[in-house]
ZADOLUM-973250 format. One record per residue (C-alpha): x, y, z; residue number from 1. Coordinates in steps of 0.001 Angstrom, whole numbers. Layout:
REM residues N
X|Y|Z|NUM
...
//
This chain:
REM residues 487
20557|-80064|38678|1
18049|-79401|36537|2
16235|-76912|38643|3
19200|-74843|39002|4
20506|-74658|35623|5
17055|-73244|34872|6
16701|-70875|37860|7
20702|-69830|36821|8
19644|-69398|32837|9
16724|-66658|33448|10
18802|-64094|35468|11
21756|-64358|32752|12
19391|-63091|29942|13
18137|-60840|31903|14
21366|-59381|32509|15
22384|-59630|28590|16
19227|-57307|27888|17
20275|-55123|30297|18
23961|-54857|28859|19
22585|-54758|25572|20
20272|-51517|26841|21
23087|-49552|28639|22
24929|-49818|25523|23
21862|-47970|23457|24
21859|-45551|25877|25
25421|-45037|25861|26
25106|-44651|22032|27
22635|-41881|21810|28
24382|-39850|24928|29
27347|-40072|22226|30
25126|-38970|19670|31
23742|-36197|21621|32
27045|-35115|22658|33
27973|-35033|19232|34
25445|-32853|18262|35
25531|-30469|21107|36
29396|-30060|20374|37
28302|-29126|16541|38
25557|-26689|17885|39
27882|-24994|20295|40
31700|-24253|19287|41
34002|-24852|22032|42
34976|-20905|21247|43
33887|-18090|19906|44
36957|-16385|19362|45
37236|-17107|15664|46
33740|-15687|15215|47
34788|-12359|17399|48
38168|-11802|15554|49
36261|-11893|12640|50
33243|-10058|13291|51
35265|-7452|15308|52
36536|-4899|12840|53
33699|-4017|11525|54
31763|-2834|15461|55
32277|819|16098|56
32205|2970|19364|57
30484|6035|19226|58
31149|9401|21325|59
28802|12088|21123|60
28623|15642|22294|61
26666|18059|23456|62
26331|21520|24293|63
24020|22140|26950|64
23384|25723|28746|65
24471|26490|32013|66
22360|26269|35141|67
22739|28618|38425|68
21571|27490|41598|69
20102|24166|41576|70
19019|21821|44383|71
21472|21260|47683|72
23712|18591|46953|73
23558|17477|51166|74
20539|17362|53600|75
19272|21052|55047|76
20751|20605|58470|77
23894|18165|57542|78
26942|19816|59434|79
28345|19869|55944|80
25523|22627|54953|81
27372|25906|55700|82
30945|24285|53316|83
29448|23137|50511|84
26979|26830|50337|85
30523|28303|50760|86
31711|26306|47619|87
28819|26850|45636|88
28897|30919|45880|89
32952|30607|45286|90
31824|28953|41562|91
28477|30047|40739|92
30032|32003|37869|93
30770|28664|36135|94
27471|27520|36349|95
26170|29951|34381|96
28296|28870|31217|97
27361|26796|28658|98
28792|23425|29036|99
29964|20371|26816|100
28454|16909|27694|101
29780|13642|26288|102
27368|10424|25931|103
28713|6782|24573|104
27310|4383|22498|105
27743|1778|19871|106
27016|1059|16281|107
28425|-1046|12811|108
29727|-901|9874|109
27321|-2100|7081|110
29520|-1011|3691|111
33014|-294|2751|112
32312|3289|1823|113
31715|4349|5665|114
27823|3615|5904|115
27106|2976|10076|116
24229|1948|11761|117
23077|2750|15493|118
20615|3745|17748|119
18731|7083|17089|120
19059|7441|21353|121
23024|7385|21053|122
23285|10880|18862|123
20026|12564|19602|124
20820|16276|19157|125
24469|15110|19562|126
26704|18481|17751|127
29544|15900|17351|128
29809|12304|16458|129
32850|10511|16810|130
33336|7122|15581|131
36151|5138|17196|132
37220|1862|15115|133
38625|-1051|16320|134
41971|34|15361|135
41778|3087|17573|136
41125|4890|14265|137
38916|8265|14791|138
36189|9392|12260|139
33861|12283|12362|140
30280|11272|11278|141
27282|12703|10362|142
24070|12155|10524|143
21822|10666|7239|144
18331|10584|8808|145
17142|9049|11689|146
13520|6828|12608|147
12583|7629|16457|148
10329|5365|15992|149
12182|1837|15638|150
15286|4028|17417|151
17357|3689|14330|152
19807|6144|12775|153
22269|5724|9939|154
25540|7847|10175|155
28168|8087|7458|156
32055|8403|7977|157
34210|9808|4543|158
37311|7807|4387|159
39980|6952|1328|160
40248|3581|2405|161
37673|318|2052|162
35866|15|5772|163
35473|-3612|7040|164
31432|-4015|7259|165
29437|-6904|8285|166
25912|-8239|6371|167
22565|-8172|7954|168
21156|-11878|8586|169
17063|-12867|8241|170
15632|-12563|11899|171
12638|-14179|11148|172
14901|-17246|10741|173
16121|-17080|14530|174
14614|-19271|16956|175
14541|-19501|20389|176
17382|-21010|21968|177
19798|-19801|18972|178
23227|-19059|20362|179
24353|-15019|19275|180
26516|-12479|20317|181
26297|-9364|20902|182
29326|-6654|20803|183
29484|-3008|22052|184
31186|-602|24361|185
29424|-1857|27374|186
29550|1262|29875|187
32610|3093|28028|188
34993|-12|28784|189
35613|-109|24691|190
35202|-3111|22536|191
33177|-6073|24795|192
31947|-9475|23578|193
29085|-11323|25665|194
27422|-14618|24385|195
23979|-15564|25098|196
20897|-17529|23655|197
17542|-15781|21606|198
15250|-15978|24749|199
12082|-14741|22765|200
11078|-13360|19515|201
8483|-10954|18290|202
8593|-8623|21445|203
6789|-5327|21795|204
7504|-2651|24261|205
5901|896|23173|206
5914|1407|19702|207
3766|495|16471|208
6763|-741|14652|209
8222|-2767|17831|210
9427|-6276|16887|211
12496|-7209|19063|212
14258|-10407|20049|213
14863|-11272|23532|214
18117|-12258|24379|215
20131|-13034|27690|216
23649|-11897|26352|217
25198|-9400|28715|218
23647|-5710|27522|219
24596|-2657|29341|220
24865|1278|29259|221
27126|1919|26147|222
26018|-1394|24324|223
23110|527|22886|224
23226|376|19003|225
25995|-2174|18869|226
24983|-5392|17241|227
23524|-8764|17842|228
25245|-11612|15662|229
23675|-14977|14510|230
26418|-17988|14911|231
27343|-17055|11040|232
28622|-13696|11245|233
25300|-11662|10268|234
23974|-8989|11902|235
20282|-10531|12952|236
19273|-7181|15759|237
20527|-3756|16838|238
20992|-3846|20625|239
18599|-1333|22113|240
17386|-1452|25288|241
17429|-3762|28415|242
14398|-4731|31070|243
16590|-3753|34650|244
15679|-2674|38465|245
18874|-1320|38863|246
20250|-170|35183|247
22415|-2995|34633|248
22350|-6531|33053|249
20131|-8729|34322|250
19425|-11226|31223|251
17046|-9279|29550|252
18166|-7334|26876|253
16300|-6320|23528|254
17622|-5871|20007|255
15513|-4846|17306|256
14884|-7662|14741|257
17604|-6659|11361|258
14106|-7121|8980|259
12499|-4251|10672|260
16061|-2593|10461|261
16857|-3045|6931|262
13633|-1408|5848|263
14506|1549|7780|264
18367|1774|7285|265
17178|1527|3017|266
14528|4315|3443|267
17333|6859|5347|268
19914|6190|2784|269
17636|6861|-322|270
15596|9391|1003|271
16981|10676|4584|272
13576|9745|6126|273
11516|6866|6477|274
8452|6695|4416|275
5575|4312|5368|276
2289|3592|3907|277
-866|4998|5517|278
-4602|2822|5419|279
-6292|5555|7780|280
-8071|3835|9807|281
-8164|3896|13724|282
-8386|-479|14947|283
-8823|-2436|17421|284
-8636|-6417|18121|285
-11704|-8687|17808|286
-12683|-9543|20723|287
-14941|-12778|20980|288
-18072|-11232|22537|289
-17358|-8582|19535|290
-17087|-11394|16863|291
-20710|-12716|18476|292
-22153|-9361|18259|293
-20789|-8769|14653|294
-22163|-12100|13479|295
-18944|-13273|12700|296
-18043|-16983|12783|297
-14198|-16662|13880|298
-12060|-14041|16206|299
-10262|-12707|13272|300
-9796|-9256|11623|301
-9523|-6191|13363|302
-12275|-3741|13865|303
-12409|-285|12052|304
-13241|2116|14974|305
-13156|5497|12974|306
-12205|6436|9568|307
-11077|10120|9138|308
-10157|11704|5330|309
-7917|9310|3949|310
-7061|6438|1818|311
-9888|4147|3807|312
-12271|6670|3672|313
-12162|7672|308|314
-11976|4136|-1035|315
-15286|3134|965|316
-14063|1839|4074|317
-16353|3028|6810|318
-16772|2467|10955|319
-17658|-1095|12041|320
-16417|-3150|9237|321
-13994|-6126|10085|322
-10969|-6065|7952|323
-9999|-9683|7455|324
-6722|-9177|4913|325
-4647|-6630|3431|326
-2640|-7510|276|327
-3273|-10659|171|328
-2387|-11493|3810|329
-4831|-12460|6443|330
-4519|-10299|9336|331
-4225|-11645|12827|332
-4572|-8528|14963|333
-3921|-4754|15108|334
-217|-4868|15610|335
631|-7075|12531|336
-1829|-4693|10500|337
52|-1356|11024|338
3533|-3710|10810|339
2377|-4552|7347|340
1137|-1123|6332|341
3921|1013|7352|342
6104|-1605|5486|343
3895|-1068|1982|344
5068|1456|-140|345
3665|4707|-275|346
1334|4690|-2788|347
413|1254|-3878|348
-2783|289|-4635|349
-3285|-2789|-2073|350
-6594|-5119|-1562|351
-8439|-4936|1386|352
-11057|-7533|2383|353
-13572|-6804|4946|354
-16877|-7922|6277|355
-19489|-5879|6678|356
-23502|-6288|7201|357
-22785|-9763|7447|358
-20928|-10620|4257|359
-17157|-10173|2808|360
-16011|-7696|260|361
-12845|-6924|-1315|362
-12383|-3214|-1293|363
-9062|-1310|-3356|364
-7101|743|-1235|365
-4111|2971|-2772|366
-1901|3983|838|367
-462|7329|1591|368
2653|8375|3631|369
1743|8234|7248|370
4218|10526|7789|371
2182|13436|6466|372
-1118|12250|7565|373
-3501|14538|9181|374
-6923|12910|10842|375
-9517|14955|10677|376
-12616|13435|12657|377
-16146|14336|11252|378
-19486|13948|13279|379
-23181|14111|12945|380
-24821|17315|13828|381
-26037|16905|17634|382
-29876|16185|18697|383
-32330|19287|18955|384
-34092|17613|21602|385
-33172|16776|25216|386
-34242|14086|27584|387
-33818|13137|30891|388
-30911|10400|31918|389
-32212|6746|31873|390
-30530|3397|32931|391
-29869|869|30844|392
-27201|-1755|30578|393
-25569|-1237|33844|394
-25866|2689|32962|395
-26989|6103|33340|396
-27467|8219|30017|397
-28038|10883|29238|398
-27948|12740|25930|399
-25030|15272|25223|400
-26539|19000|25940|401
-24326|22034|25392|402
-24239|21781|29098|403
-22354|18834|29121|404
-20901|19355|25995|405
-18707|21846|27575|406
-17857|20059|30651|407
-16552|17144|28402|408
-15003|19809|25842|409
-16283|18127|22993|410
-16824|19685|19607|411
-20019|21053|18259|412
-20271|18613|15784|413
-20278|15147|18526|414
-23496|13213|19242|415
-24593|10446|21262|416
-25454|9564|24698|417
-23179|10665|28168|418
-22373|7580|30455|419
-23326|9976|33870|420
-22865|6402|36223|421
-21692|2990|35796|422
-23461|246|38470|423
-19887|-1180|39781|424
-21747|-4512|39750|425
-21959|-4475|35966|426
-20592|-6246|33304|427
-20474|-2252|31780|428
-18002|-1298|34790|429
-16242|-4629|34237|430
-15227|-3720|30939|431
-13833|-92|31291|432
-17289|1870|30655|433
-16757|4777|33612|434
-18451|8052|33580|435
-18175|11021|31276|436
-17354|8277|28453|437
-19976|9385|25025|438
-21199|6000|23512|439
-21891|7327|19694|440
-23210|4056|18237|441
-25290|779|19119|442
-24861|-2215|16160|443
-22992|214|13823|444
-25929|2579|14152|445
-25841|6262|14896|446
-27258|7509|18487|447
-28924|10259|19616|448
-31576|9702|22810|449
-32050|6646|24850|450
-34655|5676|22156|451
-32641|4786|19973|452
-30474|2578|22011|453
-33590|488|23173|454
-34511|181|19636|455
-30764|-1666|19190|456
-31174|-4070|21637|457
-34631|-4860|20884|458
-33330|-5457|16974|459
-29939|-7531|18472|460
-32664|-9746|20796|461
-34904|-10081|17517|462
-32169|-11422|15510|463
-30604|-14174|18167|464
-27619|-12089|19342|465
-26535|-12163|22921|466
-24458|-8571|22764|467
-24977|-5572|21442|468
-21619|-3802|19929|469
-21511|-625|21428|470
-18512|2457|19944|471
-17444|4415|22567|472
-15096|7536|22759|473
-13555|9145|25735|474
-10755|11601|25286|475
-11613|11911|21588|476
-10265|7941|21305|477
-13000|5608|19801|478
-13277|1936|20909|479
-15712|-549|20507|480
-17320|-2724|23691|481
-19773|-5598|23264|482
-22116|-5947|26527|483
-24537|-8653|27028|484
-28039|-7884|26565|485
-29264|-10810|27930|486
-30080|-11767|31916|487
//
């Protein structure tokens, strides 16, 4: 009896630990429950009625001249051929007159005296702007200045009574996997609602200025310039564009982030343009073989590639040198840079810190308006002396003759040595080198015959380094290119 009550005992604990376990988990699935039913309302309506009054659609129109002829609208041969020739010379009168064309789009109210944000896309060279409100109520608008470049425009409507407007929200406090919404007049069907998560932040797609969030809410034709809500009501992107094979939703829509928005919409209504500050000074990333070739410790910075008249130039800043922070922020690569500059106002004097020859500096900077900046790139005079093409570094060079001066159409003033082949098998090749590219300087150091690039590598091989930082130009467009100078 003994044996079994002991051989009975061990299974019933085990079974009490195992109740007592279910139970824990059963108490944080409650938990988690609980705190996905907090994250997530069980609707959204509340949020839309509220949010509604203040989302616009917009209707635009255009005059456009008339076109005669124009391509067959069915197949040469297609038994339909000889009718629809018959209908085109019965009305191709009418296609010689001007004509009106209508586009549709979104937008938002952002104060109670009629201010309204959209896309600059929606009323590009629109002659008439019509606002429709959510009450069916029609306004005329026109246009207070417009920035192609972020694809924002701010529109005002004149009306006696208060407007309902909504509040722009921080984007940089959005994080993936936010819930927002995002309202519009998706393909001319009027007011739509469509609910979705932030699928990324900090996206780029073509411009300098480009920092959208990724979202998966439903974004069509029409929702362009209609907004993108956080869960509290506030405006946190402008709906602009949308990554599709086929032109319509497929989850990947893109709204640009409200603190690159606000910046804009405050520069339009004080001034009617946007007015950002200009460094002058052509950049690219650091590389790592280009951080070993500088001497540098870390990838960090972005390289100075040229330096026409400007703010840079005329404060010191020249080719080659590493800036490491601007106004007291360390920079992380080319695109944050001209973020931060264009967002500095015109005219302050800012603190740049660069290394150079080895060691930092801090160097003062006061910006201009990039708006009204004109590059104007200088060179050395050209070499008096010619030389036949030699190979080096995966390359044949030559020096730049009026001969091949003119074949490249470069100006008078240019120097250096013409890439005339690249060995496929080389690292040069690898990294974008191709012929009729003019390599201008070797370590930061003017060229102007082979000489004087052997005389670089032997120095880089002297001092320890395994590359040798090479600026190259091809289309007028500098860029630097470290290459290995060791087997």
């Amino acid at each position: 009896m003994g044996v079994s009550s002991q051989a009975i005992s061990v299974p019933y604990r085990g079974h009490g630990l195992q109740a007592l376990w279910l139970g824990v988990v059963a108490l944080v699935m409650v938990v988690v429950q609980a705190a996905s039913a907090q994250a997530r309302p069980d609707s959204l309506a509340d949020l839309a009625e509220k949010i509604s009054p203040s989302v616009v659609n917009i209707t635009t129109s255009t005059v456009v001249a008339g076109q005669s002829g124009g391509a067959p609208i069915v197949p040469e041969g297609s038994p339909f051929e000889d009718f629809f020739r018959e209908f085109q010379d019965q009305n191709r009168g009418d296609g010689d007159r001007p004509r009106r064309s209508s586009a549709l789009g979104s937008g938002f109210v952002i104060s109670e005296d009629g201010y309204i944000v959209t896309n600059d896309h929606v009323i590009k060279q629109a002659d008439e702007i019509v606002i429709e409100f959510f009450s069916g109520e029609e306004l005329t608008a026109k246009v207070i200045g417009t920035d192609p470049k972020t694809d924002i425009a701010l529109l005002k409507v004149e009306t006696d009574e208060p407007l309902n407007y909504v509040t722009f929200g921080d984007s940089d406090a959005s994080r993936v996997g936010d819930w927002v919404l995002a309202m519009g007049n998706p393909l001319g069907q009027g007011f739509s609602v469509s609910a979705g998560i932030v699928s990324a932040r900090n996206r780029s797609l073509s411009g300098s200025y480009d920092d959208y969030i990724q979202t998966d809410a439903a974004i069509n034709r029409g929702n362009s310039g209609g907004p993108l809500f956080n869960m509290d009501g506030e405006v946190i992107g402008v709906n602009t564009a949308i990554l599709s094979p086929n032109g319509g939703s497929i989850g990947i829509g893109f709204s640009m982030a409200s603190n690159v928005v606000t910046r804009v919409v405050d520069q339009l209504k004080e001034f009617g343009e946007t007015r950002r500050g200009w460094l002058g000074v052509s950049i690219q990333d650091v590389t790592a073989d280009v951080a070993e070739a500088l001497g540098l410790e870390d990838t960090a910075g972005v390289l100075v590639t040229d330096v026409p008249d400007g703010p840079a130039k005329k404060a010191g800043i020249v080719q080659g040198d590493v800036i490491l922070s601007f106004d007291g922020v360390e920079v992380v690569d080319t695109r944050a840079l001209v973020r931060q500059v264009g967002n500095t106002a015109v005219g302050k004097a800012v603190r740049v810190t660069i290394f150079r020859d080895g060691k930092t500096q801090t160097i003062k900077v006061t910006l201009g308006r990039r708006e009204e900046a004109e590059a104007v790139r200088t060179a050395a005079p050209a070499p008096e002396e010619a030389e036949e093409p030699k190979e080096m570094l995966g390359l044949t060079l030559s020096p730049l003759t009026e001969e091949l001066r003119g074949e490249l159409q470069l100006p008078k003033t240019a120097m250096g040595l013409v890439v005339m082949d690249v060995d496929q098998t080389s690292e040069a090749f690898e990294k974008g080198l191709r012929a009729g590219d003019l390599i201008t300087e070797a370590g930061q150091q003017k060229l102007e015959n082979t000489g004087d690039l052997k005389a670089r590598v032997d120095e880089a091989l002297e001092a320890g380094r395994k590359s040798l930082l090479l600026l190259i130009r091809r289309g007028g467009e500098p860029r630097f290119v470290a290459l290995s100078i060791r087997d």
